[in-house]
C-alpha positions, 0 to 999 in steps of 0.5 A: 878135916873140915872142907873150909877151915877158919882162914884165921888160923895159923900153922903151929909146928911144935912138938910132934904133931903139926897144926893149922892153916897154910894159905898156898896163893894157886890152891887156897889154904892147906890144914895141916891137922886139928891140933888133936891128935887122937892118941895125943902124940901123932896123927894116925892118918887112917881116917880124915877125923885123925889126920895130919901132919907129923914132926919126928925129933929130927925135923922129918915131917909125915902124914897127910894134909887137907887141901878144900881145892886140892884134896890131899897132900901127902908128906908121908915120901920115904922114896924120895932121896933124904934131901927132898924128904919134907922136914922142919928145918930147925935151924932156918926155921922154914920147911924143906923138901917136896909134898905130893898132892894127886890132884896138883903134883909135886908141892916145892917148899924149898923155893928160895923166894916162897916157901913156908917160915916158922917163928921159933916156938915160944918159952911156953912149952915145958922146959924139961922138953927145951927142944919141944920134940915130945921126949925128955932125953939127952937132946934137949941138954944139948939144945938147953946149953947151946942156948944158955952159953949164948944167952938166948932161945929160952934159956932163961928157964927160972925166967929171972931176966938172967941167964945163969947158974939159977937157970942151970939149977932150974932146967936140971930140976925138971929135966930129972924128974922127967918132965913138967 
């Protein structure tokens, strides 16, 4: 991971893996991986060429991040009790639980008044995928319905400015197909 990241990128959460830059106000910026993972699923984390930060389907978060003034942080906390673990939280779209970096101790993301926030992932992914965690399976029925009864997220799947049967049709199209 490069020593002085390009401050203008931003932290992308999505899928499997993390990717970008989080500005922390005491330590500078954070790289939370390339976005290249070398398998093309999840950051090994055995060499810093391929390091990074993971996301499991249910949020928990895994790896290691590269701090330029603080070394390594790692999100890799088995021990810790479930609700401190780092994790996505998808429903507030914001992490929670603790980071540990050797050089600064423990990182609080479920700080009330600073903590990081993540926009919901935009329509572009593959709507077979509707929850973006890598896999096509049950889960993502599930999320694509929650969606489509209250007519938002990315339920518009046909992207006709309505959400319908048509949408209905076109998620099941590629869902069954196993994916884009």
């Amino acid at each position: 991971m490069p020593a002085t990241p390009p401050g203008a990128q931003g932290a992308l959460l999505a899928g499997s893996y993390a990717s970008g830059l989080v500005w922390m106000e005491n330590a500078g910026w954070l790289n939370l991986g390339d976005g290249s993972p070398a398998n093309g699923v999840a950051y090994a984390n055995t060499t810093g060429a391929d390091a990074g930060v993971n996301i499991a389907p249910d949020g928990a978060l895994s790896g290691l991040a590269w701090g330029g003034n603080i070394g390594w942080v790692n999100f890799s906390l088995p021990t810790l009790p479930t609700a401190q673990r780092p994790r996505l939280d998808f429903d507030a779209n914001r992490l929670r639980g603790y980071a540990w970096g050797v050089n600064i101790g423990w990182i609080n993301l479920n700080s009330q008044e600073h903590f990081v926030g993540v926009e919901p992932a935009p329509c572009t992914g593959c709507a077979a995928d509707y929850n973006q965690d890598g896999g096509v399976d049950g889960s993502d029925v599930q999320a694509f319905f929650d969606d489509w009864e209250t007519a938002t997220g990315c339920s518009d799947v046909n992207q006709d400015g309505g959400i319908d049967g048509g949408d209905v049709g076109a998620f099941f199209d590629v869902w069954e197909l196993g994916g884009c």
